[in-house]
VOGU-3710 file (C-alpha; in Angstrom, 3 decimals, decimal comma):
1> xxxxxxxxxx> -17,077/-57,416/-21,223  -16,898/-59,166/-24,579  -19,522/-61,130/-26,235  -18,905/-65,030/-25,513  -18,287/-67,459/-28,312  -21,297/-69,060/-29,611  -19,843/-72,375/-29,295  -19,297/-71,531/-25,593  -23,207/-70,097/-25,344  -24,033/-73,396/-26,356
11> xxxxxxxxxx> -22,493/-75,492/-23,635  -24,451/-73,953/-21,230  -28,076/-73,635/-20,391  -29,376/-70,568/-18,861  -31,997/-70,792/-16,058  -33,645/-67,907/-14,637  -36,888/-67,445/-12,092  -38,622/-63,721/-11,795  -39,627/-61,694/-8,445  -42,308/-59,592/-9,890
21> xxxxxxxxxx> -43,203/-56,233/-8,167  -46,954/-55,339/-8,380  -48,250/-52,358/-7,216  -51,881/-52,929/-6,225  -54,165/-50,346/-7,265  -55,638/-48,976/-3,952  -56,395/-45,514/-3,200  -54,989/-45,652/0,592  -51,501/-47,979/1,991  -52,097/-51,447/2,966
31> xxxxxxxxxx> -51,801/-50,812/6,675  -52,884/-46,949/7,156  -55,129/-44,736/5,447  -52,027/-42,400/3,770  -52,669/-41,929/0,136  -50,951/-44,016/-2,569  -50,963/-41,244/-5,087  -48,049/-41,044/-7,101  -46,108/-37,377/-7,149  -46,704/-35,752/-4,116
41> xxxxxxxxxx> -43,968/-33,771/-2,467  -41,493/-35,246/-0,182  -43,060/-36,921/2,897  -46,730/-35,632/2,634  -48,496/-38,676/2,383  -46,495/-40,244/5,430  -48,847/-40,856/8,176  -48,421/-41,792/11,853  -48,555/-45,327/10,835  -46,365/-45,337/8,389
51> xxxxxxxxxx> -43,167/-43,654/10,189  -43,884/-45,669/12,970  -44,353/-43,848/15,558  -45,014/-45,370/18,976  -48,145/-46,649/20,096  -50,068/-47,176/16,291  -51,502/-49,841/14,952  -51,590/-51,305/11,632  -55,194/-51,961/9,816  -55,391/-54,140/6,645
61> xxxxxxxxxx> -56,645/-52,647/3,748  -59,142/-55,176/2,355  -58,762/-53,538/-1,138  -55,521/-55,002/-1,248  -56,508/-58,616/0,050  -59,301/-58,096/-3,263  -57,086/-57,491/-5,678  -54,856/-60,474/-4,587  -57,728/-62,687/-4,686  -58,382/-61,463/-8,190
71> xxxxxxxxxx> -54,852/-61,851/-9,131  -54,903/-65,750/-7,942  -58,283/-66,332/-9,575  -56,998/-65,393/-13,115  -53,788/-67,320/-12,843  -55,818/-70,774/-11,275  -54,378/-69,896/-8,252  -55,308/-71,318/-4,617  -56,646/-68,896/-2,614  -55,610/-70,025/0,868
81> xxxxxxxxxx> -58,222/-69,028/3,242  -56,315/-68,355/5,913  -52,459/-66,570/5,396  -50,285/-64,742/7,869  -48,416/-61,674/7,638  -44,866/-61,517/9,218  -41,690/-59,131/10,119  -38,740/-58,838/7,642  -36,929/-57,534/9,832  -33,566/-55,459/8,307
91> xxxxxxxxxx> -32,003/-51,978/9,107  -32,561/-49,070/6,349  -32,669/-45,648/6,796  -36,223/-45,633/4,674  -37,651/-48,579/6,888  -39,091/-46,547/10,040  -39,930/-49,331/11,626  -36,997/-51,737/11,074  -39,123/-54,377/9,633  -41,219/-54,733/7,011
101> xxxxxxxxxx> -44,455/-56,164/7,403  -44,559/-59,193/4,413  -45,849/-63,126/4,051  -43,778/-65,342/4,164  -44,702/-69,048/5,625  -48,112/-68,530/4,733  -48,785/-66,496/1,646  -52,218/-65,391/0,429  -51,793/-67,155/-3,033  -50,249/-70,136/-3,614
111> xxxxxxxxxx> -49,947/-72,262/-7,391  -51,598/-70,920/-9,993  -49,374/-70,672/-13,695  -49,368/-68,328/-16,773  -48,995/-69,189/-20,315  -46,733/-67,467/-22,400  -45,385/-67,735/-26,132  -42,146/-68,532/-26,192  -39,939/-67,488/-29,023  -37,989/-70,450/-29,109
121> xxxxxxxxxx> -40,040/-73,197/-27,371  -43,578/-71,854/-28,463  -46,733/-72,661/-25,706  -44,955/-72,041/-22,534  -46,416/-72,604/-18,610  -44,575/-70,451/-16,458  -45,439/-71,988/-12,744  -45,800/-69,924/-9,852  -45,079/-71,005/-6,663  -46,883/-68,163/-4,075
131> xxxxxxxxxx> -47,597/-64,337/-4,485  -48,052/-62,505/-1,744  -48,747/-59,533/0,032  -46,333/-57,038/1,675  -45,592/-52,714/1,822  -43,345/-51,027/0,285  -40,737/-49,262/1,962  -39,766/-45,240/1,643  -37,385/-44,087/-0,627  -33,910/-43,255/-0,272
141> xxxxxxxxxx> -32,698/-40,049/-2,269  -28,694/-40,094/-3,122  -28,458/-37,608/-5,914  -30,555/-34,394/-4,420  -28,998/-33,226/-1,753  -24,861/-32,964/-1,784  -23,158/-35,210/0,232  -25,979/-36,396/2,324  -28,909/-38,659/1,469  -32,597/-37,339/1,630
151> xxxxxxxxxx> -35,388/-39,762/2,805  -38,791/-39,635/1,456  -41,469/-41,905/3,257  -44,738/-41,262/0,544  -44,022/-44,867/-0,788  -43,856/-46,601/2,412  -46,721/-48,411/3,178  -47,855/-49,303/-0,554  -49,367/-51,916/-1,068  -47,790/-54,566/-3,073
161> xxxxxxxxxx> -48,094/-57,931/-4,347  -44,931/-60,057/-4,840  -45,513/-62,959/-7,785  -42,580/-65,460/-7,594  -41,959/-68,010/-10,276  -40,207/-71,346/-11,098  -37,045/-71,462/-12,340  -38,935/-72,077/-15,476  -37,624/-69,641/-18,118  -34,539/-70,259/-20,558
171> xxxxxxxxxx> -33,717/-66,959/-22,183  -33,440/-63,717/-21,867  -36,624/-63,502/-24,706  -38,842/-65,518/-22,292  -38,218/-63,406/-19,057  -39,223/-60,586/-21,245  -42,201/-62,426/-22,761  -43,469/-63,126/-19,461  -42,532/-59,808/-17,452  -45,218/-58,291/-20,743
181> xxxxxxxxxx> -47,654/-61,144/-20,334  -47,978/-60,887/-16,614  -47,796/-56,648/-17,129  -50,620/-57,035/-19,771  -53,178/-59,617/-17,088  -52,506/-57,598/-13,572  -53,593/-54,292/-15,785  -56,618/-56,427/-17,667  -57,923/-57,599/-14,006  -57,671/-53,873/-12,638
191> xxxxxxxxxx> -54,968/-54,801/-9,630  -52,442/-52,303/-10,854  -51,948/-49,576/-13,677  -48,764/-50,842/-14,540  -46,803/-47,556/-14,981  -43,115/-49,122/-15,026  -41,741/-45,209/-15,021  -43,759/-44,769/-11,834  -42,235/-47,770/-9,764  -45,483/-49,339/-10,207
201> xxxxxxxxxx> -44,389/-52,557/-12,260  -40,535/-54,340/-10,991  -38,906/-57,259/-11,277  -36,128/-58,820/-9,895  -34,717/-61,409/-11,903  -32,611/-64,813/-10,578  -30,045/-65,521/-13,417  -27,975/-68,292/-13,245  -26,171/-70,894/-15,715  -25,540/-74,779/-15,470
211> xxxxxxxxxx> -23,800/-77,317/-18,535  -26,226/-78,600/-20,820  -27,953/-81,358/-20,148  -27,105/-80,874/-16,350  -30,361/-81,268/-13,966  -28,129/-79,615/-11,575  -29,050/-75,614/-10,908  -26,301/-73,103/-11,072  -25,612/-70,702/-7,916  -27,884/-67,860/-8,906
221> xxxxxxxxxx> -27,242/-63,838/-8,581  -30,410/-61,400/-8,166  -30,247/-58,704/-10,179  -32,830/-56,328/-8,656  -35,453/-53,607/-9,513  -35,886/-54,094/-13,370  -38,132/-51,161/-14,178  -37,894/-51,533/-18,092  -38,332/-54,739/-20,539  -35,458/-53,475/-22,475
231> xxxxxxxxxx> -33,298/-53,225/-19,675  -34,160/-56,872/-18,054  -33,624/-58,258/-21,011  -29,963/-56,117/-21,327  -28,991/-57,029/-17,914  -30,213/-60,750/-18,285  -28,070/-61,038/-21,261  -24,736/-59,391/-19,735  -25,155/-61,368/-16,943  -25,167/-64,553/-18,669
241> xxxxxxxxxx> -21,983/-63,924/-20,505  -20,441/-62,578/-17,210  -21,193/-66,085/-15,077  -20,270/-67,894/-18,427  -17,009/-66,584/-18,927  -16,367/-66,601/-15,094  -17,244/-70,243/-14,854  -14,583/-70,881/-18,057  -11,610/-68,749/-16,860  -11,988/-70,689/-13,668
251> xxxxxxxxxx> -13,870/-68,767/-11,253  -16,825/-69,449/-8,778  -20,192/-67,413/-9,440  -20,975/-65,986/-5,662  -24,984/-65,939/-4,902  -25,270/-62,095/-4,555  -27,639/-59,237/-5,094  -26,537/-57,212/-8,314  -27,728/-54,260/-9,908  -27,827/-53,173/-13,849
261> xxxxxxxxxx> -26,374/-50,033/-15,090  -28,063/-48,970/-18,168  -25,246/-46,588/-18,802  -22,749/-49,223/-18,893  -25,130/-51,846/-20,160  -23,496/-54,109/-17,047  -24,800/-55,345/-13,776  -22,420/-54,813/-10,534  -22,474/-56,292/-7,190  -24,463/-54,807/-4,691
271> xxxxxxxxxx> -24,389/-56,978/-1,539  -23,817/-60,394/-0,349  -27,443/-62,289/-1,509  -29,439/-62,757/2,083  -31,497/-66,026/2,996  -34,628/-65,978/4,695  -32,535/-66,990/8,108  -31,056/-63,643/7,787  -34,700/-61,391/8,084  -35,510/-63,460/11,043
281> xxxxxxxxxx> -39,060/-64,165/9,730  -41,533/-64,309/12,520  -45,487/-63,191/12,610  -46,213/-59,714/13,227  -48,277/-59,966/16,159  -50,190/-57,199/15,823  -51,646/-58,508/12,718  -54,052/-61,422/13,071  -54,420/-64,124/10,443  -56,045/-63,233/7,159
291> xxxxxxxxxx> -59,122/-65,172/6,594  -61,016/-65,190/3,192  -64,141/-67,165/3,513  -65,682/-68,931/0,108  -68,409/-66,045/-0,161  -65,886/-63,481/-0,779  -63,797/-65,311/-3,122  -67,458/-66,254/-5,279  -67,897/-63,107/-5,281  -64,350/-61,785/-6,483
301> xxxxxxxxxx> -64,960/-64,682/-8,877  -68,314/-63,521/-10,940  -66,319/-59,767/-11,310  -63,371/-61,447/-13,345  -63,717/-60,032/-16,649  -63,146/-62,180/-19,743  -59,268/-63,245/-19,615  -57,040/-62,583/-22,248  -56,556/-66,276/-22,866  -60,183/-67,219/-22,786
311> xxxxxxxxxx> -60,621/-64,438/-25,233  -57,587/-65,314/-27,559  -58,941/-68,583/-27,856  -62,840/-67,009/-28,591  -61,286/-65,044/-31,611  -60,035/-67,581/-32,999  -62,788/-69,951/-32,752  -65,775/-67,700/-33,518  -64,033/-64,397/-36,102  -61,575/-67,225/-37,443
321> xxxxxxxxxx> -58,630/-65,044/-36,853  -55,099/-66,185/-36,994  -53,642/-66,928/-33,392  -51,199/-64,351/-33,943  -53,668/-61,270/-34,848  -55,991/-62,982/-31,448  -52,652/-62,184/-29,412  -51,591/-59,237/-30,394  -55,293/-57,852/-30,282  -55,589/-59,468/-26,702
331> xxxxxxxxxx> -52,305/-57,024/-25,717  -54,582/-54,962/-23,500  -58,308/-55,383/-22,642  -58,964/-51,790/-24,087  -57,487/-52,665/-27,590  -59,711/-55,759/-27,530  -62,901/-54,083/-26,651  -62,290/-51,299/-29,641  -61,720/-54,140/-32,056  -64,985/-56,208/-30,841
341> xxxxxxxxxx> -66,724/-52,504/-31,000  -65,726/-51,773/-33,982  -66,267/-55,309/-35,375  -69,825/-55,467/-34,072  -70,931/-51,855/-35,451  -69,596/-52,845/-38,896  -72,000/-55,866/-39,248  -69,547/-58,693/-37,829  -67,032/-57,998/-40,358  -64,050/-59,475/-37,417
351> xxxxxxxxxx> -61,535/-59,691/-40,274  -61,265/-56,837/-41,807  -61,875/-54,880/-38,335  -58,509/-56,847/-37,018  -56,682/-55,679/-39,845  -57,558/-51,760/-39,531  -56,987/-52,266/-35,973  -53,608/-53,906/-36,157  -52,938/-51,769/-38,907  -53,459/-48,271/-39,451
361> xxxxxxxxxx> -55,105/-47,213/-36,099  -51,820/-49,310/-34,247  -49,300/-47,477/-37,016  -51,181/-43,970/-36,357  -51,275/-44,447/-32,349  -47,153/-45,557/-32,491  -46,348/-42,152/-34,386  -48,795/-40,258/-32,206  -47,546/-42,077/-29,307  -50,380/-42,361/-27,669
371> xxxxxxxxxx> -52,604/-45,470/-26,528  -55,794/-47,209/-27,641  -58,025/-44,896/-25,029  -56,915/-41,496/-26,509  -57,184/-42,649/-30,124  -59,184/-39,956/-31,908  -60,820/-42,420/-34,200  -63,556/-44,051/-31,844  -64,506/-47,683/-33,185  -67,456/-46,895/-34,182
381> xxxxxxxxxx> -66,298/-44,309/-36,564  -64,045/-46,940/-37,794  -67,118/-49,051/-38,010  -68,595/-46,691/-40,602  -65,492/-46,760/-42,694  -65,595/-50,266/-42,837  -68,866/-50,435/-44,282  -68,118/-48,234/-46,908  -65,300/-50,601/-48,406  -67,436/-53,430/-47,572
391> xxxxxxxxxx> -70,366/-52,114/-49,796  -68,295/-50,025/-52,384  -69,020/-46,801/-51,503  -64,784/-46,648/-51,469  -62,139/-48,324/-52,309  -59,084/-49,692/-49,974  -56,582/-46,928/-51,283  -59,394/-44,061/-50,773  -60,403/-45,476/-47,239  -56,730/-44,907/-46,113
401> xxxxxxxxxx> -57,675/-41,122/-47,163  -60,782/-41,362/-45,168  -58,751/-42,722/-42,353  -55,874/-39,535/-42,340  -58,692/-37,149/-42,097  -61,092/-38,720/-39,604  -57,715/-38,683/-37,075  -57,169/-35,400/-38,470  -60,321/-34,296/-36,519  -62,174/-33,667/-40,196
411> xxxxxxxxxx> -65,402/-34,896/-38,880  -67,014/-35,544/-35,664  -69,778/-38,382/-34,954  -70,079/-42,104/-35,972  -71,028/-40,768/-39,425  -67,694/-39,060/-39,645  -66,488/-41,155/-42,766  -69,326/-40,665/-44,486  -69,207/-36,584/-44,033  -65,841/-36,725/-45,689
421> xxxxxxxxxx> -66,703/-39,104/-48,283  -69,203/-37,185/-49,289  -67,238/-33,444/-48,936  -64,421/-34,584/-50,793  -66,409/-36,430/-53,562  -64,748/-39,580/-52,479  -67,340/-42,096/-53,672  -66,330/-45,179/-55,721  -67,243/-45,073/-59,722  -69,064/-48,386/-60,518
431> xxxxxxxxxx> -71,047/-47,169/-62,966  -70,451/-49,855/-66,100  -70,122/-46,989/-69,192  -68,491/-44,495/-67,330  -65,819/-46,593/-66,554  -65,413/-48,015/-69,739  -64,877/-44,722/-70,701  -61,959/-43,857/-68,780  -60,604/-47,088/-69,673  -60,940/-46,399/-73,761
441> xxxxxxxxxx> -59,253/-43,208/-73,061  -56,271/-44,803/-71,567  -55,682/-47,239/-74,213  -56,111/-44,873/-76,466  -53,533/-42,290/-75,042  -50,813/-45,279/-74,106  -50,508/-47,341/-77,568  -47,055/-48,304/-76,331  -47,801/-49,621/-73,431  -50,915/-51,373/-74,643
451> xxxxxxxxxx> -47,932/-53,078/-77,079  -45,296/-54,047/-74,874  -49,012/-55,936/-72,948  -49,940/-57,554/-76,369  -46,403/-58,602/-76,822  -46,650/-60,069/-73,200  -45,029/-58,371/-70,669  -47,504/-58,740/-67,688  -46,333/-55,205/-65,905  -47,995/-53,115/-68,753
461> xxxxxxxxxx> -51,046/-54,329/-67,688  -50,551/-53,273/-64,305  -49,532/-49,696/-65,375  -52,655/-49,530/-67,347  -54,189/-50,240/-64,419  -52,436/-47,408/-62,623  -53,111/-44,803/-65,621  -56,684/-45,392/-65,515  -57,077/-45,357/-61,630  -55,300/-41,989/-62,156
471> xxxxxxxxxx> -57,388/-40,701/-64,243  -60,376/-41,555/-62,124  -58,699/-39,655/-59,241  -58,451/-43,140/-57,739  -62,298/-43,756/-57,618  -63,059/-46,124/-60,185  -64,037/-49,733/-58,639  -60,712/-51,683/-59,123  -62,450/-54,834/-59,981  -64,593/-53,577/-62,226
481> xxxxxxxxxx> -60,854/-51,516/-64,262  -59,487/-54,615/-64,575  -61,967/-56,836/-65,836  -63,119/-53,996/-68,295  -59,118/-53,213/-69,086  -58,873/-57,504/-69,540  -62,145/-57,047/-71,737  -61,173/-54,323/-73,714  -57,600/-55,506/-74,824  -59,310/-58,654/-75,947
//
């Protein structure tokens, strides 16, 4: 498909609302006690329950009905104390029991909103509607067995909580900023691990397109089971340009379900899109109500960590940080609590810790490919190199040094920057005559770059600079070279 006209993006105003995925974090399924570890061969963690066989019984798991009380908490959510599960019921060869058991008049969680930045419209509040709690059905296998389709039931019966929003997003940049803002709080409040390689993490995204300035919505198309950022925001994009150019050439968008082909970088129909009517929604009556009395949400309550916007807002306000480092450092609650670590061992020095955080520890981790937990520089052995530029011990350049060879593994123990500083004679000249010295010996050995200075051509000072820093095998304190250099060339 060919990329519409700009003029012709322009006409139109793109509206899309997200069906977020969330794999809650429980050891056993939401209804049986199967295991909801991820890996397991074929149809080994399929219990009686969970293939339906005659005669069980399903048992809530009250892990699950925590973690969605957590998750409605940190969005200012209404915890509804009393909910009702009820039968989707639909025909699939990986659905034993022909239903699934879901919320749907009655959800757990209902309001609540999250804020996100938007690229284009900056403070965004995405509104959600409900999120509630349902299982996961098996898994259908096309491509392992020739010709025939293989059905594995591990997944079925995972827990999972569904997070709807508003139609409140423009742009394929927003669904993505919000898909990585919600994937960043359900992992800071514990509910899920997020592994979007694992299944644990989807999102279905409602795409559909209206005139500007129209109030009126568009007939949407579902494009399901969004397992990637890049890819949502690849199939978001195709898919307005498809209903674009269909709308122009003439053509009626049909409300379907659609998939994305990352191959092909193009979403395809599926099926026809179903409406509730279609699952005949009706309570599961072997389930009773849910009930959450005010105890157990209190309680729920006082566990809530620190949220990330609570604690965006606390870097700003008490380490005076730009909003933007307070975001990025707010990513994940384990990069925040090595920055504060390594802020706090270093004598409250918030800025400069930010910086080596967001710099070379995030630059090292990227090529390493690895995250904030595994980093082999702890924070408070970046704590210790901080305190040697803050006092002089070393200079900027030289810490960087220190830095390469503390993630090398040179040194082991909070003092590790100070055992290399000292093995490799690292430490920072500041003694007044001896850099003098060095600086007399530079202007002696350059005379024509000490002329093209006194002639006034700014740069020769600055490779005086560098000749003398070379000299001092990059130890001597810069201040002190260039107010001596300054001095010394009158």
């Amino acid at each position: 498909m060919s990329t519409s006209n700009p003029a012709t993006v322009n006409r139109w105003e793109t509206v899309i609302g997200l069906e977020t995925h969330v794999q809650l974090s429980t050891a056993a399924k939401i209804f049986s006690g199967a295991s909801t570890a991820f890996g397991a061969a074929p149809n080994t963690q399929a219990s009686a329950v969970d293939i339906a066989l005659p005669g069980v019984l399903p048992v809530l798991n009250r892990g699950a009905v925590e973690r969605a009380i957590r998750f409605g908490l940190a969005v200012g959510g209404n915890i509804n104390r009393r909910s009702v599960f009820a039968r989707k019921n639909y025909f699939y060869p990986d659905l034993p029991k022909g239903y699934q058991i879901s919320q749907y008049e009655f959800p757990v969680v209902t309001g609540g909103e999250v804020g996100v930045a938007s690229p284009t419209r900056g403070d965004l509040r995405v509104h959600l509607p409900r999120a509630h709690l349902e299982e996961v059905a098996g898994m259908s296998l096309h491509e392992d067995f020739h010709g025939m389709t293989g059905i594995d039931l591990n997944r079925a019966g995972t827990p999972l909580l569904e997070i709807v929003t508003e139609p409140d997003l423009r742009s394929s940049d927003e669904a993505v900023a919000y898909a990585r803002t919600l994937h960043g709080l359900v992992r800071w409040i514990g509910i899920c691990d997020g592994n979007m390689q694992e299944g644990s993490f989807r999102c279905d995204a409602n795409v559909s397109v209206r005139r500007t300035g129209s109030d009126v919505l568009g007939t949407r198309c579902e494009i399901k089971n969004l397992n990637s950022f890049r890819f949502m925001q690849e199939a978001i994009d195709f898919e307005v340009r498809r209903q674009i150019e269909l709308i122009e050439d003439g053509g009626t968008v049909v409300q379907e379900t659609r998939l994305y082909d990352p191959d092909r970088h193009e979403t395809r129909s599926m099926r026809s899109k179903e409406d509730a009517q279609d699952y005949r929604y009706f309570p599961d009556p072997d389930l009773p109500p849910l009930v959450i009395g005010e105890d157990w949400i209190e309680r729920v309550r006082s566990e809530l960590p620190e949220l990330p916007e609570a604690m965006r807002a606390r870097f700003v306000r008490d380490h005076a940080l730009p909003a933007a480092d307070a975001a990025t450092l707010t990513a994940s609650r384990e990069l925040a609590a090595y920055f504060e670590s390594a802020a706090s061992a270093a004598g409250g020095e918030a800025k400069i810790a930010a910086n080596w955080t967001l710099g070379e520890v995030s630059a090292a981790l990227n090529r390493n490919d690895i995250d904030i937990a595994r980093s082999p520089v702890s924070a408070p052995q970046l704590a210790g190199l901080l305190k040697r530029i803050a006092d002089g011990t070393i200079s900027g350049k030289i810490a960087k040094e220190v830095f390469d060879a503390m993630w090398a593994g040179e040194a082991d123990g909070d003092a590790a920057a100070d055992t290399i500083i000292d093995r490799r004679g690292l430490r920072q000249i500041s003694d007044q005559g001896a850099i003098e010295r060095i600086v007399a010996d530079a202007i002696a050995a350059n005379p024509a770059i000490v002329a093209e200075y006194k002639a006034g051509k700014e740069k020769a000072f600055n490779s005086l600079i560098g000749r003398v820093m070379a000299a001092s095998k990059g130890r001597a304190n810069p201040a002190q070279v260039n107010a001596i250099l300054k001095q010394l060339l009158g």
